[in-house]
C-alpha positions as CSV (number, residue, x, y, z in Angstrom):
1,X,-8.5,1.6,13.9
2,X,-5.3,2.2,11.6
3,X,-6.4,1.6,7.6
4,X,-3.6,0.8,5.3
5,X,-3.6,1.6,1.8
6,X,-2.2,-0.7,-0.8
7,X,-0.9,0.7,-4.0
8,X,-3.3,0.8,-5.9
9,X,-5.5,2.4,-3.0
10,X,-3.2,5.1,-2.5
11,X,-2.6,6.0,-6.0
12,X,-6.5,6.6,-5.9
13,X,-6.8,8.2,-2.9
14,X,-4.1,10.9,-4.3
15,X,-5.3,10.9,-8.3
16,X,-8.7,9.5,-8.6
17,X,-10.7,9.3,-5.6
18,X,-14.1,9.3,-7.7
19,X,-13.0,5.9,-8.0
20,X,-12.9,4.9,-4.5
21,X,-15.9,3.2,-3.3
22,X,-18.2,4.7,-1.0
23,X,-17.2,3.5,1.6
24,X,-13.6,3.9,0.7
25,X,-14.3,7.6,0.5
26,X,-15.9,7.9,3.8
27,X,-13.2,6.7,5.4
28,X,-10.8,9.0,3.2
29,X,-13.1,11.5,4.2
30,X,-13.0,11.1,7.9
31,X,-9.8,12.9,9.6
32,X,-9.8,10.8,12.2
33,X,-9.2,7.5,10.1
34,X,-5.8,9.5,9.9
35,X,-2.8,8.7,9.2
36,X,-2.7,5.8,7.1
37,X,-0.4,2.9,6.8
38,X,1.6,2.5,3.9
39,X,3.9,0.0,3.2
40,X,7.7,1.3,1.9
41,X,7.7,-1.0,-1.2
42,X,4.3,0.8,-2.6
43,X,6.8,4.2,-2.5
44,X,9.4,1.6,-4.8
45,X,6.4,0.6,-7.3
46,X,5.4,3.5,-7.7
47,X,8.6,5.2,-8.8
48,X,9.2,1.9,-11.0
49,X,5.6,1.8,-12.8
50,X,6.1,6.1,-13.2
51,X,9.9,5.9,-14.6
52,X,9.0,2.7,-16.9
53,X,6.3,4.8,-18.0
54,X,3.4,2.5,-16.9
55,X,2.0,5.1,-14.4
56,X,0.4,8.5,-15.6
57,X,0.5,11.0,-12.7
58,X,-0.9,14.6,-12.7
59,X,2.4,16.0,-11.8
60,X,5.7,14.9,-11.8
61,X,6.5,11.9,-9.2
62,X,9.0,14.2,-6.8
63,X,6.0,16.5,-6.5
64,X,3.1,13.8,-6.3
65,X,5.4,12.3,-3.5
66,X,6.2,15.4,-1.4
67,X,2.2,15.3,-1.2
68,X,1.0,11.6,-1.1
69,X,3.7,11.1,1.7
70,X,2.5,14.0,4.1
71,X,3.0,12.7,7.7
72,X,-0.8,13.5,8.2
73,X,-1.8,11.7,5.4
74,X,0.5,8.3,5.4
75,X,2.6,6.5,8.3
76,X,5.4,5.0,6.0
77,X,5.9,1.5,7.4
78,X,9.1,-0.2,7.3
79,X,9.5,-2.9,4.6
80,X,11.5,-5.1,7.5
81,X,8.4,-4.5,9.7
82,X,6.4,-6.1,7.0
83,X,9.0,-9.0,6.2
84,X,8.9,-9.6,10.0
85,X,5.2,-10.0,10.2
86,X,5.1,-12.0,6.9
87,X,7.8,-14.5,8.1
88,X,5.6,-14.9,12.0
89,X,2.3,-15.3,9.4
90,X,4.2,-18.1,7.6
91,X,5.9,-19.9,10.3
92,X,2.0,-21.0,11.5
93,X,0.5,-22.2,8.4
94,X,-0.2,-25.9,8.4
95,X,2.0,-27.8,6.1
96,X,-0.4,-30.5,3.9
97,X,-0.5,-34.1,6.0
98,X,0.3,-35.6,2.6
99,X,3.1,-36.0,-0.1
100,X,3.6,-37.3,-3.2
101,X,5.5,-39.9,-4.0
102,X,7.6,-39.2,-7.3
103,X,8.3,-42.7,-8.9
């Protein structure tokens, strides 16, 4: 089974994992759960949150990277391989069987 961090998630995983759940951890834990997903945009937010100063890292975000994005650790995924699978998800949502009329 793949896992895929969010954000948050990975930003734990990396500087707090005593904040991870148990279960959380276990998995973490477990080199087989290995690698993770991760989408490309979380790589975006965190550069934004860390250069508008909203994000606290233990070292400075070119090192933090070099390390949260090990190939062992994460499996980067593509933000148009998210977009694709968002737009599939979308297309089969039922649309309401009512309106409303604006008089």
């Amino acid at each position: 089974m793949t896992y895929l961090f969010d954000t948050n998630a990975w930003i734990r995983a990396i500087e707090r994992p005593d904040e991870l759940t148990s279960s959380a951890n276990a998995v973490l834990l477990n080199p087989a759960s290995a690698p993770f997903g991760l989408s490309a945009i979380s790589i975006y937010e965190i550069g934004q949150k860390a250069r508008k100063g909203k994000l606290a890292l233990a070292i400075p975000i070119d090192r933090w990277l070099s390390i949260a994005l090990r190939p062992a650790l994460v499996q980067v995924i593509p933000i148009d391989a998210v977009a694709g699978f968002l737009t599939e998800w979308t297309q089969n949502l039922v649309a309401p069987q009512h309106s409303l009329d604006i008089i």
